[in-house]
DRENKOLKOL-643267 format. One record per atom (N, C-alpha, C, O): residue in one letter; atom name; x, z, y. Coordinates in pm, 1 decimal. Layout:
REM residues N
SITE  aa  at      east        up     north
SITE   A  CA         X         Z         Y
...
END
This chain:
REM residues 120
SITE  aa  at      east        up     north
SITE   X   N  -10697.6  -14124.5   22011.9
SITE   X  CA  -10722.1  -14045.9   22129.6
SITE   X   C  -10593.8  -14043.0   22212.3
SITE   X   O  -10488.0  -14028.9   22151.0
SITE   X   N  -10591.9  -14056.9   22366.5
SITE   X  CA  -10458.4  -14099.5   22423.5
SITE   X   C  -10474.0  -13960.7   22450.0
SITE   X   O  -10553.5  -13896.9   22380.9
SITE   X   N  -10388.8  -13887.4   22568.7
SITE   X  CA  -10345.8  -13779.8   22625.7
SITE   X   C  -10407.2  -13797.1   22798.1
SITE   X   O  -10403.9  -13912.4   22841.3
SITE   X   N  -10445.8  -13718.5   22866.5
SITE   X  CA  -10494.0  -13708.8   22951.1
SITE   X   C  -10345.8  -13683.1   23006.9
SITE   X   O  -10279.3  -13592.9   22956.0
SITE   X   N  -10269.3  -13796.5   23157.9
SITE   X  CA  -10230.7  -13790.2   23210.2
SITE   X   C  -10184.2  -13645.0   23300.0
SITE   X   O  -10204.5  -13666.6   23419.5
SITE   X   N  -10158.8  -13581.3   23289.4
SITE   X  CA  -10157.1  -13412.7   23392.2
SITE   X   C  -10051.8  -13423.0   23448.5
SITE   X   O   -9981.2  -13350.1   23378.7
SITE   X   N   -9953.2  -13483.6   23570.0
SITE   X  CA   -9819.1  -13481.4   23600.3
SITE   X   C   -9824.1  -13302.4   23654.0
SITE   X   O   -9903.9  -13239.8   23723.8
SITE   X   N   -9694.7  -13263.4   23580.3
SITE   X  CA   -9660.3  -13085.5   23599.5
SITE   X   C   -9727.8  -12965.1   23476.9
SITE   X   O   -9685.9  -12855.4   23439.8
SITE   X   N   -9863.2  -13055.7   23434.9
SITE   X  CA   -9916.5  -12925.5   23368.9
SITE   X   C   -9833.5  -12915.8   23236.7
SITE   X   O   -9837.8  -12801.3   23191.6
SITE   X   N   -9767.1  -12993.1   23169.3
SITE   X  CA   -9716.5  -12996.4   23050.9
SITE   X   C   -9597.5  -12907.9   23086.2
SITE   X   O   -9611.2  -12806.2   23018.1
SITE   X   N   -9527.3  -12901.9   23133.4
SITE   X  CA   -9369.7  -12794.4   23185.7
SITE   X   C   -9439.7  -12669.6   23241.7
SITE   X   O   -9392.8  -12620.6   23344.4
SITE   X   N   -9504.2  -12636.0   23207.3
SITE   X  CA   -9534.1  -12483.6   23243.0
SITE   X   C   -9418.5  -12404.4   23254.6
SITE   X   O   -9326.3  -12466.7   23201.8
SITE   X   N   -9380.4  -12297.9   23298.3
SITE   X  CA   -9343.3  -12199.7   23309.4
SITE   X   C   -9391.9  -12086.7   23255.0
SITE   X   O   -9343.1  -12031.5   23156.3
SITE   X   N   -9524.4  -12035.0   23339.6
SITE   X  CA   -9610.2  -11925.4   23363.3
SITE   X   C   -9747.3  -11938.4   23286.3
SITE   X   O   -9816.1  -12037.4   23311.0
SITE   X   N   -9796.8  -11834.9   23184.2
SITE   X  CA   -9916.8  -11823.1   23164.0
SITE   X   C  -10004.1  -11912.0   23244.7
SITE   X   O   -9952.6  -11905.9   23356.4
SITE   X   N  -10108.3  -11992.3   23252.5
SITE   X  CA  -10222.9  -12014.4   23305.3
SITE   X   C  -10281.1  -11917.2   23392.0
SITE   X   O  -10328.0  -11946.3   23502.1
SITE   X   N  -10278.6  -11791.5   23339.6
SITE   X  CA  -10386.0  -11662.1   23433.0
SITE   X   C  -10293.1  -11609.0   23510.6
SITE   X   O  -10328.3  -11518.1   23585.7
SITE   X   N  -10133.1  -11659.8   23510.7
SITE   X  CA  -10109.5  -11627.3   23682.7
SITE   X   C  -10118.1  -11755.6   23758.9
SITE   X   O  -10184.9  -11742.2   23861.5
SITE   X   N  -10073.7  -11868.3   23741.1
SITE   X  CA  -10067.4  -11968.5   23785.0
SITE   X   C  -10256.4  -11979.9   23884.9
SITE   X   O  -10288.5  -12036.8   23989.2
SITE   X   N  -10336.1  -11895.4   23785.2
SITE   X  CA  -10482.1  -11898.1   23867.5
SITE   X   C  -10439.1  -11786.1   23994.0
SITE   X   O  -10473.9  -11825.4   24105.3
SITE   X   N  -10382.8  -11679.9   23991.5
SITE   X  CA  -10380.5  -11565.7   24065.9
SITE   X   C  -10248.6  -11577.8   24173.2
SITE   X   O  -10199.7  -11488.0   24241.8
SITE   X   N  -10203.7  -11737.8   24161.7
SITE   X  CA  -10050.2  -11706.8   24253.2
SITE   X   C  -10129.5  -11774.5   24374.5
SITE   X   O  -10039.4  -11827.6   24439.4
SITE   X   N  -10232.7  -11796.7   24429.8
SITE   X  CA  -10303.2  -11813.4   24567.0
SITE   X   C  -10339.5  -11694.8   24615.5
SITE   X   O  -10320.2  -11680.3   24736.3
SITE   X   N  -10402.8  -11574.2   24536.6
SITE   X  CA  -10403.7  -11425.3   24590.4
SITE   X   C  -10227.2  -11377.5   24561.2
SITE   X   O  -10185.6  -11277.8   24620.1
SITE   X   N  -10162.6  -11431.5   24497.3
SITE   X  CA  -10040.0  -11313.3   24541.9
SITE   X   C   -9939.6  -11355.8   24634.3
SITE   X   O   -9828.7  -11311.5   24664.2
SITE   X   N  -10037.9  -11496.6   24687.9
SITE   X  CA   -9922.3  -11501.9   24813.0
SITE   X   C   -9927.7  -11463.1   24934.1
SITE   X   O   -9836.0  -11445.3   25014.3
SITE   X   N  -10082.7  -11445.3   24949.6
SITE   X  CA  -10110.5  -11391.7   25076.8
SITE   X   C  -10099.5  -11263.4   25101.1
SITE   X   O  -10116.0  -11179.6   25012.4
SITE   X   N  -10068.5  -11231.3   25232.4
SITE   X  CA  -10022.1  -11078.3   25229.3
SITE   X   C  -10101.1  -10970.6   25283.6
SITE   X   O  -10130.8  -10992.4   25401.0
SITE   X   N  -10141.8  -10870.2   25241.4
SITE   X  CA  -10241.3  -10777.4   25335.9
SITE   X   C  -10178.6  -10723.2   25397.7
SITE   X   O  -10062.3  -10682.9   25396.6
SITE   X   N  -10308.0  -10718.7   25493.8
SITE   X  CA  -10230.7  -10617.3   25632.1
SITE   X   C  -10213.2  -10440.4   25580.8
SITE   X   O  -10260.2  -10372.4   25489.5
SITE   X   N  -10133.8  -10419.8   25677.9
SITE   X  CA  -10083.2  -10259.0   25651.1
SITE   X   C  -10194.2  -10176.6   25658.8
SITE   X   O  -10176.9  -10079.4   25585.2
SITE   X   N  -10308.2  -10173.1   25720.2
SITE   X  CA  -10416.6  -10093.7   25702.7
SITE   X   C  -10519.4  -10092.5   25602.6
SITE   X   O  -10579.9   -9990.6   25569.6
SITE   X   N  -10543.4  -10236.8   25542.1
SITE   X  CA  -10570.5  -10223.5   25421.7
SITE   X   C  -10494.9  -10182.5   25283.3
SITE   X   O  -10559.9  -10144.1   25186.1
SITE   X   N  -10393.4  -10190.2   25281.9
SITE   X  CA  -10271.8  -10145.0   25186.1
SITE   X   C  -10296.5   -9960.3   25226.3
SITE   X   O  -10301.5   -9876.0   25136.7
SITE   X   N  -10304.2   -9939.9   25315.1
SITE   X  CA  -10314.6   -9779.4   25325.3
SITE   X   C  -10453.6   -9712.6   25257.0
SITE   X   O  -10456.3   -9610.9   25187.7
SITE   X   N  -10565.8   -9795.0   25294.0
SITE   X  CA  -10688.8   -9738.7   25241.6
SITE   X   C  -10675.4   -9788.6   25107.2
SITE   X   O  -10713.4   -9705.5   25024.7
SITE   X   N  -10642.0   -9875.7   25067.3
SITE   X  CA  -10649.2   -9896.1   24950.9
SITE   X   C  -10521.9   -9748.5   24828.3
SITE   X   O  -10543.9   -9690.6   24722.0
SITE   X   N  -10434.7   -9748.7   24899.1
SITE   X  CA  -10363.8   -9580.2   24822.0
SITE   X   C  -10461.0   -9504.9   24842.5
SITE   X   O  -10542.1   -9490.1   24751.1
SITE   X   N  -10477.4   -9444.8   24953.1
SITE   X  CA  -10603.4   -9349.3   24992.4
SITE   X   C  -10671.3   -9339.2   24874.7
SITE   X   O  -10654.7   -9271.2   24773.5
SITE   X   N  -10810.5   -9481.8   24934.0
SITE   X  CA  -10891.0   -9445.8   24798.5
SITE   X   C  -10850.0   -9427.4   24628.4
SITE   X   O  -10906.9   -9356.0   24545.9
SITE   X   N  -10738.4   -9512.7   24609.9
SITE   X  CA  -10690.8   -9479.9   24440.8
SITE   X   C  -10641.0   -9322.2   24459.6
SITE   X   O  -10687.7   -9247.4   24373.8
SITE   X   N  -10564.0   -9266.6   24546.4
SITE   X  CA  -10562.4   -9169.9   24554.3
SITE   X   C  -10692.2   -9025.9   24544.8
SITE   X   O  -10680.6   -8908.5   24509.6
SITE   X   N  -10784.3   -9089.5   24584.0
SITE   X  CA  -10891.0   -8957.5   24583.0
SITE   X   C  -10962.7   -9041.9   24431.5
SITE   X   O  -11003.1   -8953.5   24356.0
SITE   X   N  -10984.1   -9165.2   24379.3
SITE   X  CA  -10993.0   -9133.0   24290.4
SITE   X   C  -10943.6   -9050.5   24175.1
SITE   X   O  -11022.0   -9000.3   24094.5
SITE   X   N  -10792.2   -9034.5   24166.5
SITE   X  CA  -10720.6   -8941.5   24089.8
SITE   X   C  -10713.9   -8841.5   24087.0
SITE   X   O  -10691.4   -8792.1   23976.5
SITE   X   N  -10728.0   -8757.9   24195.5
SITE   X  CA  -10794.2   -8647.9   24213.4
SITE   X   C  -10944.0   -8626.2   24161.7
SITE   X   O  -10978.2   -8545.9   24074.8
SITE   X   N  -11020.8   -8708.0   24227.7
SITE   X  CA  -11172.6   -8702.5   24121.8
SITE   X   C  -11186.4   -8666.5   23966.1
SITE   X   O  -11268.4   -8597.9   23905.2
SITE   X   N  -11048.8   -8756.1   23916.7
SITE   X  CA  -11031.2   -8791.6   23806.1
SITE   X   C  -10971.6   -8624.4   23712.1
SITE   X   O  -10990.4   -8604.8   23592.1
SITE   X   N  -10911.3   -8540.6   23793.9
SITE   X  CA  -10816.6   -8443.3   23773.5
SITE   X   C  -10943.8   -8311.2   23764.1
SITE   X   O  -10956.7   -8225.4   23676.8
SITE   X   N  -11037.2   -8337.7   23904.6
SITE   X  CA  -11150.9   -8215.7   23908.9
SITE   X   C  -11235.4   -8264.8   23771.9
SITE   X   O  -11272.3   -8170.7   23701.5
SITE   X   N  -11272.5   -8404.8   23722.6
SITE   X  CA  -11367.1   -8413.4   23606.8
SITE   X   C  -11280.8   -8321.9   23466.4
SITE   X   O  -11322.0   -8217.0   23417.0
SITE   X   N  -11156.9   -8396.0   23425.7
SITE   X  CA  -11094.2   -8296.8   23314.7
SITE   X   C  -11095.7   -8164.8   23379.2
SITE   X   O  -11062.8   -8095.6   23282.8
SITE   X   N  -11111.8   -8081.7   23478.3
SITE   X  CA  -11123.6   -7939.6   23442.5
SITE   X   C  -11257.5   -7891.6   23424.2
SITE   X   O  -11277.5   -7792.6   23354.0
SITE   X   N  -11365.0   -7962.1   23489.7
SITE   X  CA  -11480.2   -7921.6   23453.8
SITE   X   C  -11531.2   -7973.6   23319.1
SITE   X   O  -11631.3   -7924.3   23267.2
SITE   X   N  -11447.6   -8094.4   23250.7
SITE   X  CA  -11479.8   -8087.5   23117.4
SITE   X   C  -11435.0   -7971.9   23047.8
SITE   X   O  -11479.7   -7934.1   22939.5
SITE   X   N  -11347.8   -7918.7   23112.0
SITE   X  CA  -11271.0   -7784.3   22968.3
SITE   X   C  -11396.1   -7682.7   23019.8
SITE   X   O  -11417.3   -7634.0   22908.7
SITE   X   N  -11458.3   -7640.0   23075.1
SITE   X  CA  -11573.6   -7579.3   23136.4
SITE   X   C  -11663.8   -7600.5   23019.1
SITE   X   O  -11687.5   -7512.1   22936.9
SITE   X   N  -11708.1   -7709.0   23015.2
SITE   X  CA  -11773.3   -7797.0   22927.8
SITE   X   C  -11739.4   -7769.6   22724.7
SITE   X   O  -11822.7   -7732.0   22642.3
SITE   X   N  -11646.2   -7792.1   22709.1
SITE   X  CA  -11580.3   -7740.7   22593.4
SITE   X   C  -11600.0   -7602.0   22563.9
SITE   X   O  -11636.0   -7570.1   22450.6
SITE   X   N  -11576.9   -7499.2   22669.7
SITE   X  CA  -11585.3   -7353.5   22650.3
SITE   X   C  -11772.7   -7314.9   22631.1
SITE   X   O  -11818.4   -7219.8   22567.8
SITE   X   N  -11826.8   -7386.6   22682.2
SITE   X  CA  -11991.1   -7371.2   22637.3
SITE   X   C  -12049.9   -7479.6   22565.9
SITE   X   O  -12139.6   -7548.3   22614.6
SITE   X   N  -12007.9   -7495.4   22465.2
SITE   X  CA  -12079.7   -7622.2   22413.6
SITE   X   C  -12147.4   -7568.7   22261.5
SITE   X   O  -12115.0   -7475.6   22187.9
SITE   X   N  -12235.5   -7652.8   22253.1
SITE   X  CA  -12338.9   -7611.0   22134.8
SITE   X   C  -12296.3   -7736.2   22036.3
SITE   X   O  -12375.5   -7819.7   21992.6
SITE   X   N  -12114.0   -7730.6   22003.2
SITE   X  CA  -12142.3   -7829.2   21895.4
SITE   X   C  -12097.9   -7739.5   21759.8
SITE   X   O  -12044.4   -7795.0   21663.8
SITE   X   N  -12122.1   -7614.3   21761.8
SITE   X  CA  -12082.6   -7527.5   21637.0
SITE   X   C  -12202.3   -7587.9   21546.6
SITE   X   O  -12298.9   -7659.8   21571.8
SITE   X   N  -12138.6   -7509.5   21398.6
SITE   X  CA  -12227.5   -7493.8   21295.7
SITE   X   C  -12359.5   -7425.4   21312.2
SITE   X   O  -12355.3   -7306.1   21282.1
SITE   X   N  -12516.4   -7485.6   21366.3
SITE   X  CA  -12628.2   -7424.4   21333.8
SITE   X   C  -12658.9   -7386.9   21516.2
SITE   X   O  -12737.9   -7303.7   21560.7
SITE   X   N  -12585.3   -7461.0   21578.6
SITE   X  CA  -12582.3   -7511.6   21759.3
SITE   X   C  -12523.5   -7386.9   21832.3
SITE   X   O  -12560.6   -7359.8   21946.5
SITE   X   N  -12395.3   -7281.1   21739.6
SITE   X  CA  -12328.1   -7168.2   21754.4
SITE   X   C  -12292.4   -7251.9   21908.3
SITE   X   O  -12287.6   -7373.6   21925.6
SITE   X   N  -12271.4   -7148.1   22004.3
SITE   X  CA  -12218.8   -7175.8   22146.0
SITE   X   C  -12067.0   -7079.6   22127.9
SITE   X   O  -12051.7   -6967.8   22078.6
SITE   X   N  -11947.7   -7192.6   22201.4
SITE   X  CA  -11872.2   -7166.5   22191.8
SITE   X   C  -11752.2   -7227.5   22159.2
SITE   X   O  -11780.4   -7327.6   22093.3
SITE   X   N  -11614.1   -7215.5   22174.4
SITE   X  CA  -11528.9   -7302.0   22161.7
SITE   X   C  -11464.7   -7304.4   21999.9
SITE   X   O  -11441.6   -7201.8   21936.0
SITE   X   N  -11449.7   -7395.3   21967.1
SITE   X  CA  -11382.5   -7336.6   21840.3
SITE   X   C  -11250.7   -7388.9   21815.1
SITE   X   O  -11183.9   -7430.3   21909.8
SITE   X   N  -11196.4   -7392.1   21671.4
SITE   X  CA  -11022.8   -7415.4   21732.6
SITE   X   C  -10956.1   -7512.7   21745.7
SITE   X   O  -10837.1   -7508.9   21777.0
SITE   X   N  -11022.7   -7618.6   21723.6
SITE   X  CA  -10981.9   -7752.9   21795.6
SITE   X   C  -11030.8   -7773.8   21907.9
SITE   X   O  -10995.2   -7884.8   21947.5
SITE   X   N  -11114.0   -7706.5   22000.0
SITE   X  CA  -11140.1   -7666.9   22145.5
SITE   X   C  -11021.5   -7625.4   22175.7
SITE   X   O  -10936.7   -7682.1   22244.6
SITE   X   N  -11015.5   -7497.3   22108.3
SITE   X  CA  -10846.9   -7401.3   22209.7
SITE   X   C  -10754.2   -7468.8   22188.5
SITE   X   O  -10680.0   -7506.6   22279.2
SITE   X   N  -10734.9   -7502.7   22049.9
SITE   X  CA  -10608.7   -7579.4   22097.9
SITE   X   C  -10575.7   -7742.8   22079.1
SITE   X   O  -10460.7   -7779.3   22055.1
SITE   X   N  -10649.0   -7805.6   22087.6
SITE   X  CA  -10624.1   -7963.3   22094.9
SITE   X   C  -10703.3   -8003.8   22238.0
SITE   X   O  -10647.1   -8056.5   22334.0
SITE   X   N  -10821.1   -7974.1   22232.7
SITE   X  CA  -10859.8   -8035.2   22327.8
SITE   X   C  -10870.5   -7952.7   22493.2
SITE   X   O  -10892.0   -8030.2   22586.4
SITE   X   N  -10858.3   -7824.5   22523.3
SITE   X  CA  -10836.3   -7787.6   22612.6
SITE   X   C  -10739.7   -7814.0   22655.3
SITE   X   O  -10752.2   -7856.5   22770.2
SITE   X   N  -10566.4   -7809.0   22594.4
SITE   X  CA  -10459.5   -7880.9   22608.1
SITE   X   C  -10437.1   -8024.1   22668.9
SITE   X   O  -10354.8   -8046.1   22757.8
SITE   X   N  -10489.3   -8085.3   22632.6
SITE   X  CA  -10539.2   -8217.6   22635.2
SITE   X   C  -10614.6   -8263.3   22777.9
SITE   X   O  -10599.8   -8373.6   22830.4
SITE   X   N  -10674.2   -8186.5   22814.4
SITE   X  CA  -10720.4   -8223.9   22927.9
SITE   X   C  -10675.6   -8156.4   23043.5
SITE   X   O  -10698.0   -8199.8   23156.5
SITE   X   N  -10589.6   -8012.3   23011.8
SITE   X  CA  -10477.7   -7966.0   23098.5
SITE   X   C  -10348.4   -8087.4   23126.7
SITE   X   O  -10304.1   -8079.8   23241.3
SITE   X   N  -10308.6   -8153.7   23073.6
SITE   X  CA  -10225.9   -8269.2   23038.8
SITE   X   C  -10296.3   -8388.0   23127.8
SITE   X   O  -10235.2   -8476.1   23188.3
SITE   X   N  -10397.0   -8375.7   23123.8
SITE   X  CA  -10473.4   -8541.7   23194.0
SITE   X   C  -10510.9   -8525.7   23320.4
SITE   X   O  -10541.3   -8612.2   23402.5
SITE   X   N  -10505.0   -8347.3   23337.6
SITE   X  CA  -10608.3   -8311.6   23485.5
SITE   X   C  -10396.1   -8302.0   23547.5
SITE   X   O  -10384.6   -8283.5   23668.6
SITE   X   N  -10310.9   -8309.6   23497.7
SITE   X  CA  -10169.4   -8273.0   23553.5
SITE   X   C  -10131.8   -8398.2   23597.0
SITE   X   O  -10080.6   -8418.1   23707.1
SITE   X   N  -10160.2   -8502.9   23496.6
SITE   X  CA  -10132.7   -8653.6   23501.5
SITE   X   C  -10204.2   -8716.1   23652.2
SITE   X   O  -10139.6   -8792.2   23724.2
SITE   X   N  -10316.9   -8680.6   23679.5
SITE   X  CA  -10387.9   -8703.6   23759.8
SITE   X   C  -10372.7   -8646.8   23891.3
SITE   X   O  -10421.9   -8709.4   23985.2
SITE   X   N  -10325.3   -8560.9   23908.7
SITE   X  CA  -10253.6   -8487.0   24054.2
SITE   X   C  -10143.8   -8547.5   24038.3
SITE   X   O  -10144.3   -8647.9   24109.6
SITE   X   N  -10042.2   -8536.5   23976.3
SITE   X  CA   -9928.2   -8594.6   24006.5
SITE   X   C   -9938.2   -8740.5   24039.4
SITE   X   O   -9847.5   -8773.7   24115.6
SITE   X   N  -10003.3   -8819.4   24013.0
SITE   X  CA  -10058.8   -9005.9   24059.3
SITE   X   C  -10105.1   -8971.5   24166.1
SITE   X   O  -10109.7   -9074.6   24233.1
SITE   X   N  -10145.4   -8883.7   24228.2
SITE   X  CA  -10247.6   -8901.3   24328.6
SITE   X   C  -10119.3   -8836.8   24412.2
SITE   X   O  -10118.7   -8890.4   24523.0
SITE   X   N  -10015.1   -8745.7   24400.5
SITE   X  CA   -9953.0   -8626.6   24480.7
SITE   X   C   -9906.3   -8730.0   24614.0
SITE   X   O   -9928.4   -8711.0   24733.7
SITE   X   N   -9837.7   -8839.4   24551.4
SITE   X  CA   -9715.7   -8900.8   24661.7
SITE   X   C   -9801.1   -8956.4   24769.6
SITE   X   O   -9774.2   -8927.2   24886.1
SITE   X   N   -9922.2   -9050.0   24736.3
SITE   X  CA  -10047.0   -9054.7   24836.2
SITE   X   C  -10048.1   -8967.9   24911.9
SITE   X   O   -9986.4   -8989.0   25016.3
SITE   X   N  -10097.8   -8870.5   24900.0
SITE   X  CA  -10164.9   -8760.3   24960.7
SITE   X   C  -10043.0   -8715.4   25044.2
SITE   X   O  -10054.2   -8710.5   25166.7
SITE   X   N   -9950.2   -8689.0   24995.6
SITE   X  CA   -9878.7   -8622.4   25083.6
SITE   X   C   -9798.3   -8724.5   25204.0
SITE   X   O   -9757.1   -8689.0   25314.4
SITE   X   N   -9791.6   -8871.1   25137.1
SITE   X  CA   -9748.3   -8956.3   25259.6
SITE   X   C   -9843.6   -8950.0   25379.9
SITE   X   O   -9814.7   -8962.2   25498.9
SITE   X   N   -9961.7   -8928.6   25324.0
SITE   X  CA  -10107.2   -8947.2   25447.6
SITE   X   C  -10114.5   -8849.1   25516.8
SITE   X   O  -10144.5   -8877.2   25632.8
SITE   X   N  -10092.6   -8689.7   25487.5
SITE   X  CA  -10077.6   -8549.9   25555.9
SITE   X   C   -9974.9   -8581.5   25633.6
SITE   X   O   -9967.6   -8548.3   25751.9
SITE   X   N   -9867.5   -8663.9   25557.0
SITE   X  CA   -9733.1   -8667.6   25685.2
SITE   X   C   -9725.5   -8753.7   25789.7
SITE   X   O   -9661.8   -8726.6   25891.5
SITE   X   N   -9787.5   -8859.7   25772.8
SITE   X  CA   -9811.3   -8983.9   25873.2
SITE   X   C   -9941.3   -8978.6   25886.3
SITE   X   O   -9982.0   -9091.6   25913.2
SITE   X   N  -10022.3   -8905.7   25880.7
SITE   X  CA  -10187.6   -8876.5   25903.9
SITE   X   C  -10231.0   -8980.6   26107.4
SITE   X   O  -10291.9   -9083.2   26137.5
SITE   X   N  -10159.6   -8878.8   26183.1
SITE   X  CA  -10177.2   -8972.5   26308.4
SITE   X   C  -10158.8   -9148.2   26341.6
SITE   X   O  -10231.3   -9226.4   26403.0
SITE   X   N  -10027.5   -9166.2   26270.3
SITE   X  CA   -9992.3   -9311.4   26205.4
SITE   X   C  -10110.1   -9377.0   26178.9
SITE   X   O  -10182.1   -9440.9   26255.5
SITE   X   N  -10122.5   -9351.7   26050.6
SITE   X  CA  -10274.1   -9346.3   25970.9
SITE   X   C  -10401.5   -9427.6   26055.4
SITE   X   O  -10444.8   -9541.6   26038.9
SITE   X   N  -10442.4   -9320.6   26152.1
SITE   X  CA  -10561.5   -9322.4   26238.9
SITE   X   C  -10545.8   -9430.7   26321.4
SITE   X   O  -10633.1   -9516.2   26336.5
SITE   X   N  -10379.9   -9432.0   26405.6
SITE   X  CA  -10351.6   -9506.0   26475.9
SITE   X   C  -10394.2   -9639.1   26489.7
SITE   X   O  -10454.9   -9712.3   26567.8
SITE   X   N  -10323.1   -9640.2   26354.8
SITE   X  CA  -10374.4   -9827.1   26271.1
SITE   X   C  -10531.9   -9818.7   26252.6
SITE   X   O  -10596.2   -9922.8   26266.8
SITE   X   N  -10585.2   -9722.5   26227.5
SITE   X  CA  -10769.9   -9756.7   26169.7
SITE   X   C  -10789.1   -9801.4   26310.3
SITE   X   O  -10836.0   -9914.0   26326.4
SITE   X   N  -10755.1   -9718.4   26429.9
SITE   X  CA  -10865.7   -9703.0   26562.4
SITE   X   C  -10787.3   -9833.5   26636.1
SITE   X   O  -10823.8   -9856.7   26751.4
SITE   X   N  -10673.9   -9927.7   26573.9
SITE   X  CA  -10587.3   -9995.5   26665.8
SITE   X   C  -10748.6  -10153.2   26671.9
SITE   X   O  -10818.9  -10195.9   26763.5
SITE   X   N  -10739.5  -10180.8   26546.1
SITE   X  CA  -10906.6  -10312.1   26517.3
SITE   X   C  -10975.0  -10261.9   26555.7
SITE   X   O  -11068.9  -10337.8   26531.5
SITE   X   N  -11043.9  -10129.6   26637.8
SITE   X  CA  -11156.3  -10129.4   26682.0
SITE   X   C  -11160.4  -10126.0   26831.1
SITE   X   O  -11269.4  -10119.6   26887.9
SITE   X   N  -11070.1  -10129.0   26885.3
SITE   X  CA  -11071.7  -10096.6   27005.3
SITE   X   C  -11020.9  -10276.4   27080.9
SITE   X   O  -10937.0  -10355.7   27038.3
SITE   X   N  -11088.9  -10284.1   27171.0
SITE   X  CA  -11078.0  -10402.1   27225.5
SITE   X   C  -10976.0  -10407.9   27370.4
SITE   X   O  -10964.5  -10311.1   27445.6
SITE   X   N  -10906.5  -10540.4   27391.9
SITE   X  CA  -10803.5  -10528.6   27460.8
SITE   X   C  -10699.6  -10498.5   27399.9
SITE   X   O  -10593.7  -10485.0   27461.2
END
């Protein structure tokens, strides 16, 4: 069996699965998509922050006691309510620097959305 000729593929450098992805990382997005795109990861994290508190909601009425007892018990109070105080904190803070760049440059912001729609 000979070798299939490949001039370059044998000297790799780089993994294969960037060498597929270095045509998307060369091109560059524009600044208004780079903004919605924080935005939205941003309100996902927040989403993400309101679900862990309404899970501890969730924990405080739950029917997984002995005999479908309602109620938290003590790996509720203290492992897992903790736990999702910790994930709902994690989750505002990822989302904080977003949010607050967009409140501060909010007009900016718009500027750029309403600049592609408007003609001339």
């Amino acid at each position: 069996m000979t070798p299939v000729n490949n001039p370059g593929l044998d000297k790799l450098d780089e993994p294969p699965s960037l060498l597929a992805l270095k045509p998307l990382m060369a091109k560059r997005l524009p600044r208004g998509i780079k903004a919605h795109a924080l935005v939205l990861a941003a309100c996902v994290f927040l989403l993400l922050g309101a679900n862990h508190v309404l899970d501890m909601f969730e924990l405080v009425r739950s029917t997984r006691g002995p005999g479908g007892a309602m109620g938290a018990w003590y790996t509720d109070v203290h492992a897992q309510i903790p736990a999702q105080l910790v994930l709902t904190a994690a989750a505002i803070l990822a989302a904080a620097p977003t949010v607050l760049v967009y409140l501060l440059l909010g007009r900016l912001f718009m500027r750029g959305l309403l600049a592609g729609a408007l003609k001339g």
